[in-house]
C-alpha positions as CSV (number, residue, x, y, z in Angstrom):
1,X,6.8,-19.9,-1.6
2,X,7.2,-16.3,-1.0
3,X,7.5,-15.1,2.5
4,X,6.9,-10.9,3.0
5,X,7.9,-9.6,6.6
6,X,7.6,-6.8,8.1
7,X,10.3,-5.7,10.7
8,X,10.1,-3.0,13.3
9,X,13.7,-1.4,13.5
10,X,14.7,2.4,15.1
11,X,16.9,4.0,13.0
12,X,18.5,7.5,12.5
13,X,17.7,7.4,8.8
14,X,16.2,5.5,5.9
15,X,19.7,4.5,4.9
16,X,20.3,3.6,8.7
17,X,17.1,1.4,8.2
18,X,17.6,0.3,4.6
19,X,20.7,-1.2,6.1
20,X,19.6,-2.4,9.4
21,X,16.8,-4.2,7.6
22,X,19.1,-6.0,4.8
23,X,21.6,-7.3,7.9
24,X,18.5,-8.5,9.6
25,X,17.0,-10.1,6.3
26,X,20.4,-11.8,5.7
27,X,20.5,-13.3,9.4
28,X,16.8,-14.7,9.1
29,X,17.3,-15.9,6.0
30,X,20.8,-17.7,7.0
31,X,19.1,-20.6,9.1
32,X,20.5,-23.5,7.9
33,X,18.0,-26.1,5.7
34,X,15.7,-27.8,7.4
35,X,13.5,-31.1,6.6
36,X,10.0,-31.2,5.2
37,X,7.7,-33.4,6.5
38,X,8.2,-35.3,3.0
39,X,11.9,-35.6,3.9
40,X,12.6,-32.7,1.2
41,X,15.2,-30.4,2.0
42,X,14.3,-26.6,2.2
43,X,16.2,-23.5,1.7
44,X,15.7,-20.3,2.9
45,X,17.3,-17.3,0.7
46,X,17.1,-13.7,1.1
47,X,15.9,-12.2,-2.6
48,X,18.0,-8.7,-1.7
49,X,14.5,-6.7,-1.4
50,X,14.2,-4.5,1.6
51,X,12.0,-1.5,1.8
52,X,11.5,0.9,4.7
53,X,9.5,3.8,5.4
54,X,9.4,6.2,8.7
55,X,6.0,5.9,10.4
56,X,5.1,9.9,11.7
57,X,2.7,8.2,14.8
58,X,3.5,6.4,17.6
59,X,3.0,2.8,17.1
60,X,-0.2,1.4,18.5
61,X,-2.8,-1.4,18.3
62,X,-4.6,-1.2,14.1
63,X,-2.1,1.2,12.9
64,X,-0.6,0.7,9.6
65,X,3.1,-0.3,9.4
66,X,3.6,-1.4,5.5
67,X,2.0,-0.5,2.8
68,X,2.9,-0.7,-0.9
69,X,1.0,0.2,-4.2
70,X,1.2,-0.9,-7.8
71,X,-0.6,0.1,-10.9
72,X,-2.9,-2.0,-12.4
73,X,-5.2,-1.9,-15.2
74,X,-8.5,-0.7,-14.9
75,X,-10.0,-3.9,-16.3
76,X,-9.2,-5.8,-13.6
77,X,-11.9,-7.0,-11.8
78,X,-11.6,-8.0,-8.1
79,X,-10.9,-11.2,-8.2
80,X,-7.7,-10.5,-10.5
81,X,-6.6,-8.2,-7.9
82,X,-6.9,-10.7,-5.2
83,X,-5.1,-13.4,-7.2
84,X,-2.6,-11.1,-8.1
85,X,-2.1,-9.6,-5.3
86,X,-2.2,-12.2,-2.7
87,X,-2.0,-15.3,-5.3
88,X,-4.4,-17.9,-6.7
89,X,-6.0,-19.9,-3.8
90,X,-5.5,-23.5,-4.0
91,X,-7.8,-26.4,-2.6
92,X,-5.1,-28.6,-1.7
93,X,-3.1,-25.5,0.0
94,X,-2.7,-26.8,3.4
95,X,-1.1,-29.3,1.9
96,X,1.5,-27.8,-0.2
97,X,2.2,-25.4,2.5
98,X,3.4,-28.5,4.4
99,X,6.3,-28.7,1.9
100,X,8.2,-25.7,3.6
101,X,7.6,-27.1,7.3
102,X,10.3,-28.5,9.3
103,X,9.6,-31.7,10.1
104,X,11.5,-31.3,13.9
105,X,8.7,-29.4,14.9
106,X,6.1,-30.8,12.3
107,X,6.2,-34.6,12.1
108,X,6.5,-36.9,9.4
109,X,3.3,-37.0,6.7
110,X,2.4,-40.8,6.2
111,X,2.4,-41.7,2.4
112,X,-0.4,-43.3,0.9
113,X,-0.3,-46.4,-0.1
């Protein structure tokens, strides 16, 4: 599973922030494993991406923070963008979601017998 997060930081520049934002990936991402609710152990890891951008507003409520744009083929209908984009939706997702959960704060999933 892929995690994307988008960080507030105040910076001088976009190098300042470039660098701010890696130091602050590489802390998040250090948290030591943790236990699935299957008793798996799961690893955080920071893939060395970090993008930043200065906003030219002030910060308020529905304002955009991020955005990011790719090109894509014209054939493409919507629903290839969507799954694409924001990946294939799955019926049993709640469920494999639960395999990155840390069972300390999550609880242990009964197996079926």
């Amino acid at each position: 599973m892929i995690e994307e997060r988008i960080v507030l930081i105040r910076a001088r520049s976009l190098d300042e922030a470039i660098k701010k934002g890696e130091i602050e990936a590489k802390k998040y991402a250090s948290s030591p494993p943790h236990i699935n609710p299957y008793g798996q152990k799961v690893i955080t890891k920071y893939i060395r991406t970090t993008e930043a951008f200065e906003p030219f507003e002030d910060l308020t409520e529905n304002k955009e923070v991020y955005s990011s744009t790719q090109l894509i083929p014209s054939a493409w209908s919507n629903k290839t963008i969507t799954d694409r984009m924001l990946g294939l939706e799955y019926k049993n997702e709640r469920q494999l979601r639960t395999m990155f959960l840390n069972r300390d704060f999550s609880g242990t999933v009964k197996k079926k017998n």
